[in-house]
VOZAPA-5293 format. One line per field, with one value per residue (C-alpha): residue in one letter; x negated, y, z negated. Coordinates in nm, 4 decimals, padded with zeros to 6 digits. Layout:
resn	c(A; ...)
east	c(X; ...)
north	c(Y; ...)
up	c(Z; ...)
***
This chain:
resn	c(X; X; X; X; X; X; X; X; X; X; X; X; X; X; X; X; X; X; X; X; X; X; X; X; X; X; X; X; X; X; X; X; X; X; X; X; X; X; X; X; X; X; X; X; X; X; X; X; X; X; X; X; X; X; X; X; X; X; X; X; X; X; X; X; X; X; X; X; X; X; X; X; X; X; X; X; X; X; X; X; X; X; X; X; X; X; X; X; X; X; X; X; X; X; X; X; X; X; X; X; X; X; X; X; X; X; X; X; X; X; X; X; X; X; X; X; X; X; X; X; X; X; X; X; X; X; X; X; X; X; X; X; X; X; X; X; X; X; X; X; X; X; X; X; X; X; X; X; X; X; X; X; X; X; X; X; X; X; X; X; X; X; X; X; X; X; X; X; X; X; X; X; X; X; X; X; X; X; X; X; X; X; X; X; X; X; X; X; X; X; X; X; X; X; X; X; X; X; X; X; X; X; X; X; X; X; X; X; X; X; X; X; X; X; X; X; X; X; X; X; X; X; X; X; X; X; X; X; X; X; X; X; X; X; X; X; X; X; X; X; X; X; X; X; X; X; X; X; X; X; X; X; X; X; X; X; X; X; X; X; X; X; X; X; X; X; X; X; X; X; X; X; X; X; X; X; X; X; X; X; X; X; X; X; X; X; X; X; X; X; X; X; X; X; X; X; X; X; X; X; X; X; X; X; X; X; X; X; X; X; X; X; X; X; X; X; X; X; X; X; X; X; X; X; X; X; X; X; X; X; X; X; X; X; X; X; X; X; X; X; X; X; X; X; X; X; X; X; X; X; X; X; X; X; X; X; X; X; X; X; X; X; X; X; X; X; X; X; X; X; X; X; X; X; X; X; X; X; X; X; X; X; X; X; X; X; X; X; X; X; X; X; X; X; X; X; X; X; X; X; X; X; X; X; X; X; X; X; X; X; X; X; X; X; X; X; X)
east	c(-00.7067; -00.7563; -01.0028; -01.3305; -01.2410; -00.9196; -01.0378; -01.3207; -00.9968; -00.7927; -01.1364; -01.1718; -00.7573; -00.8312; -01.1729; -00.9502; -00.6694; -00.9411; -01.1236; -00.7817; -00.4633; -00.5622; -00.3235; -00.0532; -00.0399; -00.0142; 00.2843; 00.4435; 00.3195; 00.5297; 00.8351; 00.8197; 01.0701; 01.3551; 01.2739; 01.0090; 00.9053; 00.6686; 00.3684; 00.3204; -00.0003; -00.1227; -00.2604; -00.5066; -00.6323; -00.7082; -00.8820; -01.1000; -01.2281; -01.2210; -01.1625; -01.1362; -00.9092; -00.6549; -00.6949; -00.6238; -00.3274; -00.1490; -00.2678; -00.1322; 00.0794; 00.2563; -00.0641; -00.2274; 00.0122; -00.0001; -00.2861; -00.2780; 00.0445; -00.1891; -00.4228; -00.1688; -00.0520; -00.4470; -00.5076; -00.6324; -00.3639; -00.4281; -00.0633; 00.0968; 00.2469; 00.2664; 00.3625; 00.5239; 00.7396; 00.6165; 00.5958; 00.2558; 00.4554; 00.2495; 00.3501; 00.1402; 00.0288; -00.1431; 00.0541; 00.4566; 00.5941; 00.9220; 01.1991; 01.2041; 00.8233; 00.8073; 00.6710; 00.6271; 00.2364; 00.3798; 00.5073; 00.4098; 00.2078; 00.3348; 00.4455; 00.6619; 00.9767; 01.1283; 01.4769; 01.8947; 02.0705; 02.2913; 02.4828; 02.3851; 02.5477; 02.6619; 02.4029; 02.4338; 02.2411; 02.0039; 01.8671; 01.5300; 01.4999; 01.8289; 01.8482; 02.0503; 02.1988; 02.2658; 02.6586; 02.5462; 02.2434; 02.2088; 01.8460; 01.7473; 01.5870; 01.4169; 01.3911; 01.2405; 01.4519; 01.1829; 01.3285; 01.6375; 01.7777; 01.9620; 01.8001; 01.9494; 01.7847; 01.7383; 01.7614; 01.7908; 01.4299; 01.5636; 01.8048; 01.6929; 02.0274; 02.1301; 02.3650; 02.6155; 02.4699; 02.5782; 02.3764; 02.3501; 02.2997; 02.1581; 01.8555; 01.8584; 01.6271; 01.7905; 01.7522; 01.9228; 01.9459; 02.0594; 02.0707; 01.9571; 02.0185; 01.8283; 01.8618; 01.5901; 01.6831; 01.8359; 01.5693; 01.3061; 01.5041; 01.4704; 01.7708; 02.0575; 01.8286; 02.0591; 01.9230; 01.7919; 01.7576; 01.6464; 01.8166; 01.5917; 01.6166; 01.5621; 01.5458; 01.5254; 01.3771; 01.4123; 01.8311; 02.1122; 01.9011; 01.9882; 02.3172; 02.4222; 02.3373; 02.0137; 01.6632; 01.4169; 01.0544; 01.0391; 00.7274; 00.7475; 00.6578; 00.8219; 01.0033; 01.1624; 01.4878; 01.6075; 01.9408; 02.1940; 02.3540; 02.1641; 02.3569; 02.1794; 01.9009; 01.7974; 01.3987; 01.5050; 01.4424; 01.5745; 01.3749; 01.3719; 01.1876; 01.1237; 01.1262; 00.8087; 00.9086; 01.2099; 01.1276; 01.4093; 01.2713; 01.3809; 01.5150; 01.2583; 01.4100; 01.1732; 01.2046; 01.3169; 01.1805; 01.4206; 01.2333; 01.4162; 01.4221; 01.6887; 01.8642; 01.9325; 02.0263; 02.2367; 02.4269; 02.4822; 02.6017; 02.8717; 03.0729; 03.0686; 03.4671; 03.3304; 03.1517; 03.3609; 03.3439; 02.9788; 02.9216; 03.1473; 02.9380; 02.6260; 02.7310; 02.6668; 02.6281; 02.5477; 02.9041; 03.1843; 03.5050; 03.5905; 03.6394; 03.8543; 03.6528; 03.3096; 03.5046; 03.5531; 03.2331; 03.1097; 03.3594; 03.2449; 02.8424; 02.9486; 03.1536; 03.3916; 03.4183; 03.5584; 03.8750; 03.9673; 04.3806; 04.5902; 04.6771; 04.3119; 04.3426; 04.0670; 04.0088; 03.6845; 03.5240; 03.4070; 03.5352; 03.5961; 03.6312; 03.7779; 03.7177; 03.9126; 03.8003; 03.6974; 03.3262; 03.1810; 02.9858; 02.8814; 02.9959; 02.9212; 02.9043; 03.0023; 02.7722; 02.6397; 02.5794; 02.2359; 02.0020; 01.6717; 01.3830; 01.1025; 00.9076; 01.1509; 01.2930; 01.6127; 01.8003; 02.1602; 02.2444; 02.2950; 02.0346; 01.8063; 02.0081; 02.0365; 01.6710; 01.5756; 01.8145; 01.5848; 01.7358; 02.0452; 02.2394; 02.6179; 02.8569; 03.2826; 03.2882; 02.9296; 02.5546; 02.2433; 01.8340; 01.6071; 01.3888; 01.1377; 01.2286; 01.0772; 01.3435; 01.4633; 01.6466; 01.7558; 01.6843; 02.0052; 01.7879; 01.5210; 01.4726; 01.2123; 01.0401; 01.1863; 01.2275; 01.5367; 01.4908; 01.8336; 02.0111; 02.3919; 02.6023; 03.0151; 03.3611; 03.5215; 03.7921; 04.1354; 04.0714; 03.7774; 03.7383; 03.6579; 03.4317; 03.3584; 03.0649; 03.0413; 02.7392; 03.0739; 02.8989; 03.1592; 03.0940; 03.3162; 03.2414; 03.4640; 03.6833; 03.4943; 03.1468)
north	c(01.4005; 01.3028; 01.0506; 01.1777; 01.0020; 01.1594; 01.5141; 01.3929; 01.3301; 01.6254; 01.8615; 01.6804; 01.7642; 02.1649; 02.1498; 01.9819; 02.2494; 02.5298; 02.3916; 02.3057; 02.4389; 02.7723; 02.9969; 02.7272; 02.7720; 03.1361; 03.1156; 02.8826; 03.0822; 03.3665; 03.2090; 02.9699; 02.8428; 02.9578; 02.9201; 02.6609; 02.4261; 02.1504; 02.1722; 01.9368; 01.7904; 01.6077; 01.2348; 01.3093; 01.6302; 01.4344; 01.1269; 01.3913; 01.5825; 01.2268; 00.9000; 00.7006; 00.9694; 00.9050; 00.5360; 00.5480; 00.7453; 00.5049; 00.2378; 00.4142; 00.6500; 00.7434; 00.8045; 01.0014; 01.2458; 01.3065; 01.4154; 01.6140; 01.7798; 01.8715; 02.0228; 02.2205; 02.3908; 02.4123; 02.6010; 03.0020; 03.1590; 03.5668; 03.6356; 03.6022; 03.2445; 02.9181; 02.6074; 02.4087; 02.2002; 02.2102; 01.9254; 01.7665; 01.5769; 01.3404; 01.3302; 01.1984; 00.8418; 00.6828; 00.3854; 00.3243; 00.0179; -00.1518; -00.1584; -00.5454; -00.6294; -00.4571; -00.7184; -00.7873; -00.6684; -00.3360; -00.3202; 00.0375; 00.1792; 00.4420; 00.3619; 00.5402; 00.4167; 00.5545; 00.4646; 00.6508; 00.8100; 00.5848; 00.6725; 00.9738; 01.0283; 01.4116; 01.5438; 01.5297; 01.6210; 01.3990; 01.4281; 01.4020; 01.4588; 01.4060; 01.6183; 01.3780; 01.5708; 01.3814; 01.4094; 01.3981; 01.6480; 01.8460; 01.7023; 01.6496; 01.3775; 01.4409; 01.1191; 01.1053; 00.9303; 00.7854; 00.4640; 00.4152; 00.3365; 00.5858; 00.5541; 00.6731; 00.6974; 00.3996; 00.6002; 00.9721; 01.1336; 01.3576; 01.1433; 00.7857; 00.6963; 00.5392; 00.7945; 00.8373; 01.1170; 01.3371; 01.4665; 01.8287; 01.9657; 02.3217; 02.1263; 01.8473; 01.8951; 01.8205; 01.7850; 01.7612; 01.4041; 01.1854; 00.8667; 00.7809; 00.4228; 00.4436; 00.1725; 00.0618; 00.2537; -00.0011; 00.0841; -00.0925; -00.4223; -00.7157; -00.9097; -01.0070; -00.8683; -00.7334; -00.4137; -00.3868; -00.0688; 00.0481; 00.2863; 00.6198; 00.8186; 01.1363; 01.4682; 01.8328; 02.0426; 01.7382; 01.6935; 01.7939; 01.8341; 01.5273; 01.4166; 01.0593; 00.9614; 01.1763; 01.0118; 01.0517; 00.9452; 00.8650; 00.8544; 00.7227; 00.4941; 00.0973; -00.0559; -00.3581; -00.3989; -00.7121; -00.8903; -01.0009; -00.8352; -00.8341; -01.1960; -01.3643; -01.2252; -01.3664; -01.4166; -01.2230; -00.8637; -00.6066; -00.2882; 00.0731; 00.3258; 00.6849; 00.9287; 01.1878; 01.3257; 01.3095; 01.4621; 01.4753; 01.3374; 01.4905; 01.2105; 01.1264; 01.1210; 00.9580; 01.2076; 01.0869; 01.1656; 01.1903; 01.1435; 01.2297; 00.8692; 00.8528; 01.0919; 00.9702; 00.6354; 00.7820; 00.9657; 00.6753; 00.4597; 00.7671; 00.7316; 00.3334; 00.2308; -00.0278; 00.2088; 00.1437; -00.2592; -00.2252; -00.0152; -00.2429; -00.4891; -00.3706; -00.2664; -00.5885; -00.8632; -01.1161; -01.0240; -01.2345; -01.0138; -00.6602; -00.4913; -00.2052; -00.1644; -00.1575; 00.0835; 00.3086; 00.3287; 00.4165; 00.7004; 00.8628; 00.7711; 01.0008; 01.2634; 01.4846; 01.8808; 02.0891; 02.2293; 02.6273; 02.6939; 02.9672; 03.0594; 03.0518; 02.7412; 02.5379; 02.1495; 01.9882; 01.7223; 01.5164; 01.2011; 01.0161; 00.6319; 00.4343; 00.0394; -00.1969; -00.5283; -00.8245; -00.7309; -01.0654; -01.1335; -01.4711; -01.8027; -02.0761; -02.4418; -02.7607; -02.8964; -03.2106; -02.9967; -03.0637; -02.7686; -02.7608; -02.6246; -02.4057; -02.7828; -02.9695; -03.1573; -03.1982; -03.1189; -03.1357; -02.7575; -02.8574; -02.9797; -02.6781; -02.4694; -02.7283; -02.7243; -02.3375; -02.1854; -02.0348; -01.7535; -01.7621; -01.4108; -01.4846; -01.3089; -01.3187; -01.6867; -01.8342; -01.7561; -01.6267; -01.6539; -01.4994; -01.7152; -01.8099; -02.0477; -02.1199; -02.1782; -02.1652; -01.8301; -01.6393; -01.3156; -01.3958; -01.5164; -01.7567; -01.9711; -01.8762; -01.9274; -01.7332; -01.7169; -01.7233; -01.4683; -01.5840; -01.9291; -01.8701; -02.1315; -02.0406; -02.2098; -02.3592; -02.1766; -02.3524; -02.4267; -02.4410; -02.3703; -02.5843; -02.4549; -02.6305; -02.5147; -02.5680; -02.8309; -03.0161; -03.0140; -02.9333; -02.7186; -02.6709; -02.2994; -02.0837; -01.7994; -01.4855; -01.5612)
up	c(-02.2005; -01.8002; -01.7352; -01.5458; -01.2393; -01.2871; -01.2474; -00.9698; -00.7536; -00.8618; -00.7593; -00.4451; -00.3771; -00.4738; -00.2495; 00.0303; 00.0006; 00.0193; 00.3380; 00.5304; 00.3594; 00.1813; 00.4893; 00.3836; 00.0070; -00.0007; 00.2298; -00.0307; -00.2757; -00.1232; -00.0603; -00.3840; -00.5076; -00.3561; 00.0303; -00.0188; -00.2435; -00.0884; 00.0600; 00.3286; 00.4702; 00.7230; 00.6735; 00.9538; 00.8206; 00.4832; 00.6930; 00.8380; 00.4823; 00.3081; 00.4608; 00.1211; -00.0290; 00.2649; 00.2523; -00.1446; -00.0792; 00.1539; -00.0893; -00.4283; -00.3072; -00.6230; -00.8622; -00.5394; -00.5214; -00.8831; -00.8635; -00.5436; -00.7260; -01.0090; -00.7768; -00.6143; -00.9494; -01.0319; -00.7273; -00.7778; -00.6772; -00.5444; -00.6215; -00.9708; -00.8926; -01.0380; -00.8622; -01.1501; -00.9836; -00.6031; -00.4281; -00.1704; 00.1058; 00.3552; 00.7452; 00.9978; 00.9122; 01.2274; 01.2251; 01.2170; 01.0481; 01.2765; 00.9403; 01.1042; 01.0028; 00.6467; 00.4178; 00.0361; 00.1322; 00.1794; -00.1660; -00.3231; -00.0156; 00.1970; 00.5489; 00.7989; 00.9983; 01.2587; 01.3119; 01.3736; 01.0671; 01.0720; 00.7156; 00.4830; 00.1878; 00.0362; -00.1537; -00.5416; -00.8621; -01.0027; -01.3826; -01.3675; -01.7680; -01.9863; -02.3134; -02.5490; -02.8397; -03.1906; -03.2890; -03.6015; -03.7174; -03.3491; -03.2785; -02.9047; -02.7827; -02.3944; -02.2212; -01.8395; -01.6052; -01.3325; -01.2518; -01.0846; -01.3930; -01.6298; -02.0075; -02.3353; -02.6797; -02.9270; -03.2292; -03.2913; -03.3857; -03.6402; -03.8655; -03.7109; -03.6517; -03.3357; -03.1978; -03.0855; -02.8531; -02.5927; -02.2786; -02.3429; -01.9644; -02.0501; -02.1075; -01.8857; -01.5927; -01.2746; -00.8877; -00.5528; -00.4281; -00.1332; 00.0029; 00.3760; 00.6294; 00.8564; 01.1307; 01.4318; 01.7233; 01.9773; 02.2491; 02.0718; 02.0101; 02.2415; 02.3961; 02.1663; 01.8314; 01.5726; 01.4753; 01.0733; 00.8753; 00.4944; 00.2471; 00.1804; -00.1129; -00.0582; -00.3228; -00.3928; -00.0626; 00.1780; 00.1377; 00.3617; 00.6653; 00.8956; 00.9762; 01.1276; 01.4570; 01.3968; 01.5113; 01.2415; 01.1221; 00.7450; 00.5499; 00.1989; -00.0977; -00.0471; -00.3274; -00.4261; -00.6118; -00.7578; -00.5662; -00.8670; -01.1861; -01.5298; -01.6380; -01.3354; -01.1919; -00.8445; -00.7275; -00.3795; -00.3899; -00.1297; -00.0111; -00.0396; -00.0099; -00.1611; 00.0920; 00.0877; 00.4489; 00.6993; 01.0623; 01.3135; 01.6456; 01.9512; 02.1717; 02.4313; 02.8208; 03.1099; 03.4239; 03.7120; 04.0595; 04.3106; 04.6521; 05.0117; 05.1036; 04.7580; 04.7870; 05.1493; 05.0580; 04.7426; 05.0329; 05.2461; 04.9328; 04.7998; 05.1762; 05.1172; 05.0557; 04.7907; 04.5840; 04.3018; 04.3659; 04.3894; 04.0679; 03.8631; 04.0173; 03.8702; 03.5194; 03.2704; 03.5573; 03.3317; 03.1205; 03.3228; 03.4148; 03.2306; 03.5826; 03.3831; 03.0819; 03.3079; 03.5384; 03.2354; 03.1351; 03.4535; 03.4826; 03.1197; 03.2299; 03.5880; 03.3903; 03.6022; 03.6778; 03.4782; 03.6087; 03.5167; 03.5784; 03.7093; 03.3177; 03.2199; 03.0566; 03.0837; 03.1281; 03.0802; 03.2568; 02.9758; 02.8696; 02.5987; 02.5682; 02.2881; 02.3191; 02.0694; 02.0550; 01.8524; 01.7361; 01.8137; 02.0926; 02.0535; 02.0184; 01.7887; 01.8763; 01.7221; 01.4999; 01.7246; 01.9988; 02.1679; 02.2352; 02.4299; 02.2023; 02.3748; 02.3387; 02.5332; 02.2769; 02.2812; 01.8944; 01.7490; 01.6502; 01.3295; 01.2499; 01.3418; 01.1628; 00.8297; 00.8502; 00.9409; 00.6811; 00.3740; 00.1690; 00.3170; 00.3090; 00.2574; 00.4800; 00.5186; 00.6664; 00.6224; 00.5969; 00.7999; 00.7860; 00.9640; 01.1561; 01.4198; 01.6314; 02.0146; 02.2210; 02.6045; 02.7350; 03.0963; 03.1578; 03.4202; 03.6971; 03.5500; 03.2148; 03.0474; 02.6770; 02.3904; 02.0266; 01.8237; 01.5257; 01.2955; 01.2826; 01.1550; 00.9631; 00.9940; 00.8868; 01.2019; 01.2852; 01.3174; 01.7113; 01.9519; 02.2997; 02.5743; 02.8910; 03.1777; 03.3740; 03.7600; 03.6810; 03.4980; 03.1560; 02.8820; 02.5716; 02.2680; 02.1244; 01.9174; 02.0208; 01.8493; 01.6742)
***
């Protein structure tokens, strides 16, 4: 029997549907369930009818839309419809969460990310209920499969025998699922940040829609799942979350206004015989040498025309570029190496990183934390104050490198991270 607070929110749900989403449900009820199965509303709209019922929905998401999914299949249909199994999907939340900042506060609220595609997996079926048939009299046990983890019966509820049992799949409720990484978008990351993303798991109505490489808002519920296998659990939990809602973004581009004074100087800077010198020039100043590689970026950044032959063949103008390299991009120094803090202070590298490193995350040749450290950078031009976000501990390879800068101070680094 539901609580009476229980129905007060469910009411309040129906009343909201009637005053903002009544043209809305009878198109789903129309095109339910094959074209459409979700109903999807806007936080805003919600804040307006009822601040507190918005707020409570960000704050327990997963009870909320329980009972906003009740309301929905409560709803006075004029059509001879019911909406069993349709879904209430939130979009629209005021604020965006940076994947980088999400917190153990945000445990179990719903938040939105924006972020690339930058893996999505094929889209499979999901039991949402498993029908377990007893080998041995034929009775089936139903058991709900909520939780990421796959549960079978103890004992069989006809003979009380504990199995064996097979999953009979006439009866087994199931749904379309899929699995989303979505990773910050690299405009929003400062300097040398390595960009972080979140797995999304996605089902039913919201699969198969986005492809990698697609820019997308998420809204859903955060989660926590425990690092380590059931022998030895670990106190470090990674995140997730359940996605209510994926929107593809359409990639914003900032127009540019070309004045006569420009285009003019573009001109004068085309009939210039070191064009090419002074382009390579400016791509990546502060990256020493690469003449070639910079060159070919430039040429696939330019493009070229596309060229129709005498047999109607047709070439196009743009390029491809493959570059093979050695991933890193850093280097790491010898363990007494001294380092200037944002203080002054002057520090062994070692030592910073000895004393900075909490929860380390293992990789192929060492460990990394993330961090917060004020330090001294260049933008290129000036020093200036910064903060290191991620101290790194690495195996020495088998030999170092030794620069010598025009000042005549000598650092030992390696060749590749």
């Amino acid at each position: 029997m539901a609580r009476a607070e229980d129905t007060e929110v469910i009411d309040k749900f129906e009343q909201f549907y009637r005053d903002y989403y009544r043209n809305e449900i009878g198109e789903l009820a129309q095109k339910y369930p094959n074209e459409q199965r979700s109903l999807y509303v806007d936080w805003d709209d919600l804040y307006r009818f009822d601040p507190d019922l918005a707020d409570d929905l960000i704050a327990q998401p997963d009870q909320m839309r329980e009972y906003a999914e009740e309301a929905l299949r409560l709803y006075d249909l004029p059509v001879d419809v019911k909406l069993g199994q349709a879904h209430v999907r939130v979009k629209g939340l005021r604020e965006t969460t940076d994947i980088r900042d999400i917190r153990a506060r945000h445990r179990g609220q719903l938040i939105a990310v924006t972020g690339i595609v930058r893996k999505a997996t094929d889209v499979r079926p999901k039991v949402t209920e498993a029908a377990f048939e007893c080998q041995r009299c034929g009775t089936l046990t139903r058991i709900p499969q909520t939780s990421g983890e796959f549960h079978e019966p103890h004992e069989c509820q006809g003979c009380e025998r504990q199995g064996p049992f097979e999953i009979n799949f006439d009866q087994s409720e199931f749904v379309d699922a899929q699995k989303l990484r979505v990773q910050e978008s690299p405009e929003g990351l400062r300097g040398g940040e390595t960009p972080q993303s979140i797995d999304v798991h996605i089902d039913d109505d919201v699969t198969g829609h986005v492809t990698a490489g697609d820019h997308v808002r998420v809204t859903g519920v955060l989660h926590l799942d425990q690092q380590g296998s059931n022998q030895e659990k670990s106190p470090i939990f990674d995140v997730y979350m359940d996605g209510l809602t994926v929107e593809i973004e359409d990639e914003q581009f900032e127009d540019m206004n070309i004045t006569d004074e420009d285009k003019k100087e573009i001109i004068e800077l085309s009939n210039s015989g070191d064009i090419y010198e002074q382009m390579i020039g400016s791509m990546a100043p502060s990256i020493y040498g690469y003449e070639q590689e910079k060159l070919a970026i430039i040429m696939q950044l330019f493009s070229g025309v596309t060229k129709h032959l005498p047999d109607d063949s047709r070439i196009r103008g743009d390029l491809h570029m493959l570059l093979i390299g050695d991933p890193g991009t850093g280097k790491c120094q010898k363990y007494d190496t001294k380092v200037t803090l944002g203080s002054g202070i002057e520090r062994e590298i070692g030592e910073i990183v000895e004393s900075n490193i909490e929860n380390p995350v293992r990789v192929d040749d060492g460990v990394y934390s993330n961090t917060e450290i004020p330090v001294l950078t260049t933008d290129g031009k000036e020093i200036r104050s910064g903060t290191a976000t991620r101290v790194w501990k690495r195996e020495a390879p088998d030999r170092m490198y030794r620069i010598r800068m025009s000042s005549g101070r000598e650092l030992e680094v390696s060749p590749s991270h």
